[in-house]
C-alpha positions in Angstrom: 56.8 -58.7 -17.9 55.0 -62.0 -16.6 55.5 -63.5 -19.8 59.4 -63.1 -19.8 59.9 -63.8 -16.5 58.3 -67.4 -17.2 60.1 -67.4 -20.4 63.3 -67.3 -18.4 62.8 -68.4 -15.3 60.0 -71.3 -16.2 59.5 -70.3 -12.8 55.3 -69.8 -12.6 55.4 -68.2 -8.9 58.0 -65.7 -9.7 55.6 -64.9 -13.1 53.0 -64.3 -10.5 54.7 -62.4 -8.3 55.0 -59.6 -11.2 51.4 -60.1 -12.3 50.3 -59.2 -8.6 52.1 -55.5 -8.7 51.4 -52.6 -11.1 52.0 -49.0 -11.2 48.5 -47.9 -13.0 46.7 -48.6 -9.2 48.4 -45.9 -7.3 48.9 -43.7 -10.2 45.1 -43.6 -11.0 44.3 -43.2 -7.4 46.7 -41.0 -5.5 47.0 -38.2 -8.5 43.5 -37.3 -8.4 42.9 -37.2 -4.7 46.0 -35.3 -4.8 44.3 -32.6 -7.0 40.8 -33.1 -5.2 42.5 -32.3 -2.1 43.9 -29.3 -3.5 40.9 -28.2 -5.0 38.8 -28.6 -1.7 41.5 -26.9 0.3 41.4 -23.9 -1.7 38.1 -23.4 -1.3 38.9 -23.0 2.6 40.9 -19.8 1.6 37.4 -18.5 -0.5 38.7 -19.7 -3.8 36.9 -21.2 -6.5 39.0 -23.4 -9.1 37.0 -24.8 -11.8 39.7 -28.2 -12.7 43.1 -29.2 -11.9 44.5 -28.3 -14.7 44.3 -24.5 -13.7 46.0 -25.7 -10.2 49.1 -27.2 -12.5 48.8 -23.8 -15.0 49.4 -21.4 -11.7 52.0 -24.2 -10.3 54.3 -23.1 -14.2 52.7 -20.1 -14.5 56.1 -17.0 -14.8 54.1 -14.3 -15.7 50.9 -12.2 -13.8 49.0 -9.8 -15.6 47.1 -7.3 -12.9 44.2 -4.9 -13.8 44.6 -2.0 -11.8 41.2 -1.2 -10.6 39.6 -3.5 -7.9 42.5 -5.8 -7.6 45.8 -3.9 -6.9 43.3 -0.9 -5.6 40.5 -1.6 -3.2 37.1 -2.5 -5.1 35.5 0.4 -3.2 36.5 3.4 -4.3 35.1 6.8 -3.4 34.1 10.3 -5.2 35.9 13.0 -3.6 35.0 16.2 -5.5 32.6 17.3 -8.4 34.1 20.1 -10.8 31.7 22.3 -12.4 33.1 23.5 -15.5 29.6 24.6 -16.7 27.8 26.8 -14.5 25.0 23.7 -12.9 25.4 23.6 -9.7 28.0 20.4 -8.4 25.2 18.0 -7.3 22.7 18.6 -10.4 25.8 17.2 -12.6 26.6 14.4 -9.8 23.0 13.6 -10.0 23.2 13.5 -14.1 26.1 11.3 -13.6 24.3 8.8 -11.2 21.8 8.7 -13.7 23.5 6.9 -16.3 26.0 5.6 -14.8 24.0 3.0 -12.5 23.0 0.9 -15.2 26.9 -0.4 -15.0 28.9 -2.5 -12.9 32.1 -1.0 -12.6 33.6 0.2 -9.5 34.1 4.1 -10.7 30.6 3.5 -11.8 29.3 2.5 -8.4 31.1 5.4 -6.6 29.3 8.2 -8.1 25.8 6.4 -7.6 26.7 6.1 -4.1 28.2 9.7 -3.7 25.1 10.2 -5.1 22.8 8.2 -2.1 25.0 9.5 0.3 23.7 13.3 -0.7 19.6 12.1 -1.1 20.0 13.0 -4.7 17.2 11.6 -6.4 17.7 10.9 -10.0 14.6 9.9 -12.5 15.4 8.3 -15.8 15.1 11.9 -18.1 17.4 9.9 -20.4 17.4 7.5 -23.8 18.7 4.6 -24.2 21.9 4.3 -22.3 25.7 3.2 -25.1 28.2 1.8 -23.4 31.4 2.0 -24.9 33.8 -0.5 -23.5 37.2 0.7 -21.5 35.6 4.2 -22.8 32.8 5.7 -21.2 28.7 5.6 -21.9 26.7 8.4 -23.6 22.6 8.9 -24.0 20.6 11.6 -24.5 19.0 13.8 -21.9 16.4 16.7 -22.5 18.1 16.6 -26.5 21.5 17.3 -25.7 24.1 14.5 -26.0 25.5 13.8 -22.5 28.5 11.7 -22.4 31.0 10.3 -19.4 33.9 8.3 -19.6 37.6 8.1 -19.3 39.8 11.4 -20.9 40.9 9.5 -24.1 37.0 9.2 -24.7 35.4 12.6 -23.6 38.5 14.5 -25.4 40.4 12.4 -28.2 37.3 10.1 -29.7 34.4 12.9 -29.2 36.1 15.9 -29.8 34.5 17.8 -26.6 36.2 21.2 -26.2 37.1 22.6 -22.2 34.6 26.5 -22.3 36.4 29.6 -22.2 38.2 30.3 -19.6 38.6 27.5 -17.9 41.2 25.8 -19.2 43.5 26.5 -16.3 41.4 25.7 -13.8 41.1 22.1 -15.5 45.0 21.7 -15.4 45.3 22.0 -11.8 43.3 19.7 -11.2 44.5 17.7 -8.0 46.7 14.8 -9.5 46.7 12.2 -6.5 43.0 11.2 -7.9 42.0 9.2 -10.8 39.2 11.2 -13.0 36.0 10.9 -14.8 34.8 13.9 -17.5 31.1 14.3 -18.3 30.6 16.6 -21.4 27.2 17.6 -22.6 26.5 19.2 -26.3 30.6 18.9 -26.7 31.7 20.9 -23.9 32.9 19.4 -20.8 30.5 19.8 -17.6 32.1 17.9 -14.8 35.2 16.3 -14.2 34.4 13.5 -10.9 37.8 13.4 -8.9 37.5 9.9 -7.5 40.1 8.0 -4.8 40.8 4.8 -5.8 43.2 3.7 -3.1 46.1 0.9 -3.0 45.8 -2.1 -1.3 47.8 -1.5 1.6 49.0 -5.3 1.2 49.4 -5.2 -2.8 53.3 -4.1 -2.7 54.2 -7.4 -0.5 52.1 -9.6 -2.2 54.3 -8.7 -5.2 57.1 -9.2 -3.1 55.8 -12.7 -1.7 54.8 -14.2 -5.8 58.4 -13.3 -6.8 59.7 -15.3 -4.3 57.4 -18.5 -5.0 58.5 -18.0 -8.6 56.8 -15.7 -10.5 59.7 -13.8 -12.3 57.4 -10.9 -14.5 54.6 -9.0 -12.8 53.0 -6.4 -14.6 50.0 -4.2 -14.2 47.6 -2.5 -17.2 44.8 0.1 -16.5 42.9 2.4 -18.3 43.7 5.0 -15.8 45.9 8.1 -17.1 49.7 7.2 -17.2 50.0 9.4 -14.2 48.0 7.8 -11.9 49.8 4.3 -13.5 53.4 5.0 -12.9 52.5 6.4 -9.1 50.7 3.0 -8.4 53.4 1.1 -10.2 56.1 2.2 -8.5 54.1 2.1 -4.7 53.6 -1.8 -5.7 57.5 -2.1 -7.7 55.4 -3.8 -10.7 58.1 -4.8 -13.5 56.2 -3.4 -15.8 53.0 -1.3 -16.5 51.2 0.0 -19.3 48.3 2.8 -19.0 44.8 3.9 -21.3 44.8 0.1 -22.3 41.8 -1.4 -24.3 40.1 -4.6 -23.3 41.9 -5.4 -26.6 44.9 -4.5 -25.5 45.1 -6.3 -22.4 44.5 -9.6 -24.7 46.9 -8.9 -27.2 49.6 -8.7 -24.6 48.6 -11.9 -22.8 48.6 -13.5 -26.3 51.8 -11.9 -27.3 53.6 -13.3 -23.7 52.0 -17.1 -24.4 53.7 -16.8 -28.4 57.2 -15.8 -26.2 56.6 -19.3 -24.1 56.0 -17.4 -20.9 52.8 -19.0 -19.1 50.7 -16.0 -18.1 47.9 -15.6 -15.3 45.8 -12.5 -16.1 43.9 -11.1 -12.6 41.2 -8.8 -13.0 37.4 -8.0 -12.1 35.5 -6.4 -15.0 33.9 -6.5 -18.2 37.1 -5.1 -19.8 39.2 -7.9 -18.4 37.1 -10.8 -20.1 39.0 -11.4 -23.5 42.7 -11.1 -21.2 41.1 -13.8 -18.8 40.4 -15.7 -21.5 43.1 -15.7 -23.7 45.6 -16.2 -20.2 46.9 -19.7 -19.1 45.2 -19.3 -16.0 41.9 -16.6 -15.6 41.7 -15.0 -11.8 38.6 -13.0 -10.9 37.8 -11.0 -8.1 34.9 -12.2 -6.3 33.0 -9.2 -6.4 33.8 -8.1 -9.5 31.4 -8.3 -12.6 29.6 -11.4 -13.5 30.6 -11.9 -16.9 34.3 -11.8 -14.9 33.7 -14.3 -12.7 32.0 -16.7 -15.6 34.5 -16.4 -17.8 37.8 -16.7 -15.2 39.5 -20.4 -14.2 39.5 -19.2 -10.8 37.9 -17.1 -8.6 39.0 -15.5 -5.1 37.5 -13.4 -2.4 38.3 -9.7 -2.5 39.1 -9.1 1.4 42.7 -9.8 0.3 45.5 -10.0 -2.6 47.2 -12.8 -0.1 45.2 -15.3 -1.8 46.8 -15.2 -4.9 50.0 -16.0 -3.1 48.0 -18.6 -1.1 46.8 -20.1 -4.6 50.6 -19.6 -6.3 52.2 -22.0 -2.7 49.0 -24.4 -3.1 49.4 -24.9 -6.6 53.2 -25.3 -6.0 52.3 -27.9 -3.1 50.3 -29.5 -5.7 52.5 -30.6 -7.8 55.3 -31.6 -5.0 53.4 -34.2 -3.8 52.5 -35.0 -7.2 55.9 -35.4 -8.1 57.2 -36.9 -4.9 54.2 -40.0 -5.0 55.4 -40.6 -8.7 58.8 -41.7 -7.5 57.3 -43.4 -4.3 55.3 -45.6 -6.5 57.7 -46.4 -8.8 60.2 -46.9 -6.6 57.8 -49.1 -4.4 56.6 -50.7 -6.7 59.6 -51.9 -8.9 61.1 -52.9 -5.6 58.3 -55.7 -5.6 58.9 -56.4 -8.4 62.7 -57.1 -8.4 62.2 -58.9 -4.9 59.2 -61.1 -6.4 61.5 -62.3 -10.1 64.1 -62.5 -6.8 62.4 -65.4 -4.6 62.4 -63.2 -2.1 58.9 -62.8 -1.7 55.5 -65.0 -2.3 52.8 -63.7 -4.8 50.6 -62.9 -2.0 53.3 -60.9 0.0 53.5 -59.1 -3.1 50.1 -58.0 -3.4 50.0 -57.2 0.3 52.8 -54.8 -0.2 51.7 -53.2 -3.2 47.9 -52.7 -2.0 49.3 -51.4 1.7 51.2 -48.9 0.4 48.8 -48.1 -2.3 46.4 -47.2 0.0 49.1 -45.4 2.3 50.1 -42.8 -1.1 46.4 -42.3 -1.4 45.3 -41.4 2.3 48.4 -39.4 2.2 47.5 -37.7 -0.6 44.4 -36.3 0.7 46.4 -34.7 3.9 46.4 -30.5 3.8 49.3 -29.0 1.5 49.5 -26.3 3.2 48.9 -27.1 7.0 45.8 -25.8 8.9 44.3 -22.5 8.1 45.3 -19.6 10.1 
């Protein structure tokens, strides 16, 4: 540009005065503070974002993908009642559950080994070597008989156990309003744990709120029977929801939304989340959720709350506003100069005054709040 303006001017202070104004200075400064800024402000509302990038992903993303357990339902939930389907006494079973089940870090996992503190039942490792089964259930072996716990597609469609005589109507009135776990020992089912795993009470407007800021497909996947599924869907007006999902499952659909061009965040908090966290655009954990979760995700965010996932969907949308909007401030600044240097109008060294000034203006700018103070 120097070189023409010379070339057809032969005017060596007007050259100058285009040699003294670029656009690379502002662009290189004020885009990453921008993103800084968002980044550090985010962590002010207990998130963690691991790169911008995962800011601009959230900012386009169209799609959410919500596990069921620990995000749309609280990450605490209880044991409400032990079935015995077997004869031993309810708190012998609960106490055979506790024993396997505490070597695993999953919320219905950590509900019966409190149920279990809560009732001073003492549990000694009696058993082998513990199998987890992912999205399934575990199994081991206690005094030679095959004990097994899990989810209903586990217990009764992959091992086969059978319900004893006589009891089969007593197992199908059980009370629906609670999700389940069966425990079968020697192929016969011993226990069925009726467990409350209750809604967020915010989780239906938080929905609401991430339609409004753009997201226009939210769907939720569980493992959880398809009865317990379509009564949590519809409490939280999901567009969609899909029950007894594999970790597999959960990936495939991510990856089958991404090869439709949608941009997909996936929110979840355990071990069977991690391939859909990592196949999504953007991977939210929950902050107490399993490690593996939290290693894996783009982001994590504190569990006191779903608002944070709105709060993250307006700060990534802030983001890249003021992204957008310095772009066109420093082009339009700076081609100003430009045409008023090649003009006469102004002096090389007014030039650079201008273009520094407001170069440094963009930038302190950009490192302002995006979303006001924190309330």
């Amino acid at each position: 540009g120097t070189g023409l303006v010379w070339l057809f001017t032969r005017n060596t202070t007007k050259a100058l005065s285009v040699l003294m104004v670029d656009f690379s200075c502002a662009l290189k400064l004020a885009m990453p503070l921008t993103v800084l800024s968002a980044i550090r402000e985010a962590s002010t509302y207990d998130m963690t974002v691991k790169g911008g990038k995962y800011l601009e992903a959230v900012a386009e993303a169209d799609t959410i993908v919500f596990d069921k357990t620990g995000t749309l339902t609280k990450a605490e939930p209880t044991v409400v009642n032990v079935e015995s389907f077997n004869g031993q006494s309810e708190d012998e079973l609960l106490r055979i559950a506790a024993c396997l089940e505490e070597h695993f870090p999953h919320s219905m996992a950590k509900a019966v080994v409190e149920a279990a503190v809560k009732k001073h039942l003492v549990h000694e490792e009696l058993h082998s070597k513990v199998e987890y089964i992912v999205a399934h259930g575990i199994s081991s072996t206690i005094e030679d008989k095959r004990v097994i716990i899990g989810s209903y597609h586990f217990i009764f469609e992959d091992e086969k156990a059978q319900i004893p005589a006589g009891q089969q109507e007593r197992f199908d009135n059980l009370p629906e309003e609670y999700s389940h776990l069966y425990m079968a020992i020697d192929g016969y089912l011993a226990a069925v744990i009726s467990i409350e795993d209750p809604l967020r009470g915010e989780a239906a407007e938080v929905i609401k709120q991430l339609k409004a800021e753009g997201i226009s497909k939210i769907v939720m996947m569980t493992g959880d029977s398809d009865r317990i599924a379509a009564n949590i869907a519809e409490k939280v007006g999901v567009d969609e929801y899909y029950s007894e999902v594999l970790p597999e499952d959960k990936a495939g659909f991510v990856a089958k939304e991404k090869a439709a061009g949608r941009k997909v965040i996936m929110i979840g908090d355990g071990i069977n989340d991690s391939p859909a966290l990592s196949e999504a655009n953007v991977g939210i954990a929950i902050s107490d959720g399993a490690e593996i979760a939290r290693e894996i995700a783009d982001v994590t965010v504190g569990a006191d709350n779903l608002y944070e996932i709105v709060t993250l969907k307006r700060l990534s949308n802030a983001m890249m506003k003021r992204i957008h909007k310095n772009y066109r401030q420093i082009v339009g600044i700076n081609t100003a100069l430009i045409v008023l240097g090649v003009a006469g109008v102004f002096q090389p060294t007014m030039s650079a005054l201008f273009h520094n000034t407001s170069t440094i203006l963009i930038s302190m700018n950009s490192m302002k709040n995006l979303l006001g103070e924190k309330k």
